[in-house]
C-alpha positions as CSV (number, residue, x, y, z in Angstrom):
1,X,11.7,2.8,45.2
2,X,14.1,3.5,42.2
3,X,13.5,5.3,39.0
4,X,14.3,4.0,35.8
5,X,14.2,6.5,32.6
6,X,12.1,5.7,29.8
7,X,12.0,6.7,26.4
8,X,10.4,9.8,27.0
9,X,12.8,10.6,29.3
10,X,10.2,10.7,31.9
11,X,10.7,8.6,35.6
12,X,8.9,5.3,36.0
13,X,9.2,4.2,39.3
14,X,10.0,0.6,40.1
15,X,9.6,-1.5,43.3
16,X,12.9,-2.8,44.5
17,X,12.3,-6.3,44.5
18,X,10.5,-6.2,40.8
19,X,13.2,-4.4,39.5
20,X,15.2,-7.1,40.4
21,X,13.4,-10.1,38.9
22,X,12.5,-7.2,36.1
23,X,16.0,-6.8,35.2
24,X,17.2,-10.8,35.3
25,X,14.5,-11.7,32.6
26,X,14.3,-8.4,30.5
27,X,17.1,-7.4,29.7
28,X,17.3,-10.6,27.0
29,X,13.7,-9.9,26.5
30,X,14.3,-6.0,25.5
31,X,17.6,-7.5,23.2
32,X,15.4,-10.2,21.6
33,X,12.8,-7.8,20.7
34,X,15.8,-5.4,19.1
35,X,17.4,-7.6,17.2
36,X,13.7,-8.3,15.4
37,X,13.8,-4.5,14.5
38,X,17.4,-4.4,13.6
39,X,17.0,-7.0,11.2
40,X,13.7,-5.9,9.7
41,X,15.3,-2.8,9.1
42,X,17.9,-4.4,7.1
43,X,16.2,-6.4,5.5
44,X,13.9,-3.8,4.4
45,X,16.6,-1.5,3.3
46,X,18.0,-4.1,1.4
47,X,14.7,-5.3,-0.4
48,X,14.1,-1.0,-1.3
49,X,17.7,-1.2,-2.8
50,X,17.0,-4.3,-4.8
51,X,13.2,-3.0,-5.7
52,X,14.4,0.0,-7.2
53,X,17.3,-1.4,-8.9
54,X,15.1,-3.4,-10.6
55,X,12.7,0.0,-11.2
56,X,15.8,1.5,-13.1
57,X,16.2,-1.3,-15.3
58,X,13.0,-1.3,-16.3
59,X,13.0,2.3,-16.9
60,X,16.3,1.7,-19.1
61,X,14.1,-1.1,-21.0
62,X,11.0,1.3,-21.7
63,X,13.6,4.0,-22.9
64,X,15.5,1.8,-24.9
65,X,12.3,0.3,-26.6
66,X,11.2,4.1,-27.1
67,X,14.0,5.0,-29.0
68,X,13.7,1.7,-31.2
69,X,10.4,2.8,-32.4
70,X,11.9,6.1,-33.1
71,X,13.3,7.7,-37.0
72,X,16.1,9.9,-36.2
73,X,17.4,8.3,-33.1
74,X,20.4,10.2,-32.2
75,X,18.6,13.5,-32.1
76,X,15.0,12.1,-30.9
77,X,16.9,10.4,-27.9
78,X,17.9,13.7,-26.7
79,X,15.2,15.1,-27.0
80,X,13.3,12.1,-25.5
81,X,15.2,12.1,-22.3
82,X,15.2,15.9,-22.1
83,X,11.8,15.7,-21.9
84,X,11.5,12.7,-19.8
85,X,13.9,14.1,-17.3
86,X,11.8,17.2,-16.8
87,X,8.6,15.3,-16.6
88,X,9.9,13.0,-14.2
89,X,11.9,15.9,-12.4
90,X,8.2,17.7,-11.8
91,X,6.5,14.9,-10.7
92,X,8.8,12.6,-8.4
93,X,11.5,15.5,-7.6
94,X,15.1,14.5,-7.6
95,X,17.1,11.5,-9.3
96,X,15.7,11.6,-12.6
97,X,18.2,14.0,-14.6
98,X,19.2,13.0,-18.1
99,X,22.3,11.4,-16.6
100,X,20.4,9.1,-14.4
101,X,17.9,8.2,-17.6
102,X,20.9,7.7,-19.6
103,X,22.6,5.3,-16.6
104,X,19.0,3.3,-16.2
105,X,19.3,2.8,-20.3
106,X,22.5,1.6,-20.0
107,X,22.0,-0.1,-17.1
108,X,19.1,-2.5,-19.1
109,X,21.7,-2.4,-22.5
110,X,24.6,-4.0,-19.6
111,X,22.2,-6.5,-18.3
112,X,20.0,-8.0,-20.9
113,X,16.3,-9.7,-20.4
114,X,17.9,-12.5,-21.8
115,X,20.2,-12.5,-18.6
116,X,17.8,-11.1,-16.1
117,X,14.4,-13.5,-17.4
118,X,16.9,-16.8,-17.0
119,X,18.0,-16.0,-13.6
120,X,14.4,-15.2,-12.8
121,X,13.1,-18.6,-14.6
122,X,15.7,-20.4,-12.1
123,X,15.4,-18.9,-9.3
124,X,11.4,-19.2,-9.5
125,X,10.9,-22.7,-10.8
126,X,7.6,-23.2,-12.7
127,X,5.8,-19.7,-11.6
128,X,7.2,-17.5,-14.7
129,X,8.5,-19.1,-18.2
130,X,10.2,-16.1,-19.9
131,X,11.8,-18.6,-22.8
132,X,8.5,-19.0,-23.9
133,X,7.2,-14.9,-24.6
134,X,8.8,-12.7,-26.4
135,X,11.6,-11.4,-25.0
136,X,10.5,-7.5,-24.0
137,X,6.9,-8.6,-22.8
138,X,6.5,-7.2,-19.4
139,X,3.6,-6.1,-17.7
140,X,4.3,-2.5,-18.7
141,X,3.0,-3.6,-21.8
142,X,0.0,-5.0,-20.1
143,X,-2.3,-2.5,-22.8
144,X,-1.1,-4.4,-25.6
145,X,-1.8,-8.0,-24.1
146,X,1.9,-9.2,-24.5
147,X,2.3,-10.3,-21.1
148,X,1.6,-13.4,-19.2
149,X,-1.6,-12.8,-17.3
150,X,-1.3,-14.1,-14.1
151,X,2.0,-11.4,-13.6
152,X,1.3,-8.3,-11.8
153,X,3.7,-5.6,-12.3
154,X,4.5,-5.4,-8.9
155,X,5.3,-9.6,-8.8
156,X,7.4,-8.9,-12.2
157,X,9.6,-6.1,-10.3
158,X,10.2,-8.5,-7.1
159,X,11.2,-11.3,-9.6
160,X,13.4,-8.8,-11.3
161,X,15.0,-7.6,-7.8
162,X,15.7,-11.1,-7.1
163,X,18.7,-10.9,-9.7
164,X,20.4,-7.7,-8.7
165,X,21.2,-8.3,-4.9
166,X,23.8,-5.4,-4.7
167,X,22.2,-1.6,-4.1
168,X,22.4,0.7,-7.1
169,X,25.5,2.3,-6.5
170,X,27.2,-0.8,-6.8
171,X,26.0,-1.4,-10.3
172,X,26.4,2.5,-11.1
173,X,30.4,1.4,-10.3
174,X,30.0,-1.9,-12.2
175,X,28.8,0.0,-15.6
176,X,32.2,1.8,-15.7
177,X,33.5,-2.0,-16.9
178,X,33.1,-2.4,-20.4
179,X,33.5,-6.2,-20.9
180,X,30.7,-8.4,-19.7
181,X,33.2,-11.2,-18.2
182,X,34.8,-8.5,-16.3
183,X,31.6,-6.6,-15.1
184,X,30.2,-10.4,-13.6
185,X,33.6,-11.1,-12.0
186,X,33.5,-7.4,-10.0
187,X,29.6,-8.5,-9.4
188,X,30.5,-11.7,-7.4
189,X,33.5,-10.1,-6.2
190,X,31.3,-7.0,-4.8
191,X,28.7,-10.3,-3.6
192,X,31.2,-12.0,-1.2
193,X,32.4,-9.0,0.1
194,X,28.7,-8.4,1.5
C-alpha cells in the first residue's frame, strides 16, 4: 500500500490498484470541484466590492440631504461629520474618518441619482421606475413613506451595486477627475482593463 497526504497532513493509505483508477478520474474531479470555489470566491469578493460601493454612496446621499436640511452649513457640516465620524468610528471601528464621510459625500455629489436610478431603471426592466418618485426617495426614508413599497433596502443596495462594477478604490482614483466626461472615459477605460 501507498500513502497519500491529506489536508491534515495526516497519511491515508491507499490500495495500489485503487490509487490507480483513483488518480485517472480524480484528479479532473478534485480541479472541477476547485474551480467552483475559485470562482465563488471571486465572484463574492467582487459582489462585497460593488455592495459596499453602493453603501458609500448612499451614505454620501444621507449626508448630503443632512446638510440640505441644515442653517449654517459650512460650520454644521463639520461639525456633522465630526460627530458622524466618531459615532461611526465607536460602533463599526475603522474606515469611517471624516475623510472617508467626506469621499462617500462626494462620491454621491460625482454620481448623481439621476445617473445611478437610469442605469438601474435599464438594467432592471419593469421591477423599479425611479423617473416616476421623487428623485432622493430610497428606502432609508422608508419612515416617511417616500419609497416604493415593494423595495427592501437590501434589493435597493444590490440595484445600486449593479452600476458601480469597479471596487472602491477605483472610484476613490476616479473622484480625483474633475470633469464628468473625463471621469466616465477613465470609468470604461478602468472597465476593459478588468
Amino acid at each position: 500500500m501507498s500513502t497519500r497526504t491529506t489536508r491534515k497532513k495526516t497519511a491515508v493509505a491507499v490500495a495500489p490498484a485503487a490509487q490507480t483508477a483513483h488518480s485517472k478520474g480524480y484528479t479532473s474531479f478534485f480541479d472541477g470541484v476547485a474551480a467552483i470555489l475559485e470562482d465563488a470566491r471571486r465572484v463574492s469578493a467582487r459582489s462585497v466590492n460593488a455592495i459596499m460601493t453602493a453603501t458609500y454612496w448612499e451614505i454620501g446621499r444621507k449626508i448630503v440631504e443632512h446638510e440640505q436640511g441644515g442653517k449654517a452649513r459650512a460650520e454644521y457640516k463639520e461639525t456633522l461629520l465630526e460627530k458622524l465620524a466618531a459615532d461611526l468610528t465607536s460602533r463599526f471601528g475603522r474606515g469611517f474618518g471624516v475623510d472617508n464621510l467626506q469621499r462617500f459625500r462626494q462620491f454621491y455629489l460625482a454620481y448623481p441619482p439621476s445617473q445611478i436610478y437610469a442605469t438601474v431603471s435599464r438594467k432592471s426592466p419593469g421591477e423599479l421606475h425611479r423617473d416616476t418618485a421623487p428623485i432622493l426617495s430610497t428606502p432609508s426614508r422608508e419612515s416617511e413613506g417616500a419609497i416604493l413599497p415593494a423595495v427592501s433596502a437590501e434589493y435597493f443596495l444590490a440595484l445600486i451595486a449593479a452600476r458601480f462594477p469597479l471596487p472602491w478604490s477605483a472610484y476613490v482614483r476616479l473622484l480625483a477627475v474633475k470633469s464628468e466626461p473625463g471621469r466616465r472615459f477613465y470609468e470604461t477605460e478602468a472597465l476593459r482593463g478588468g
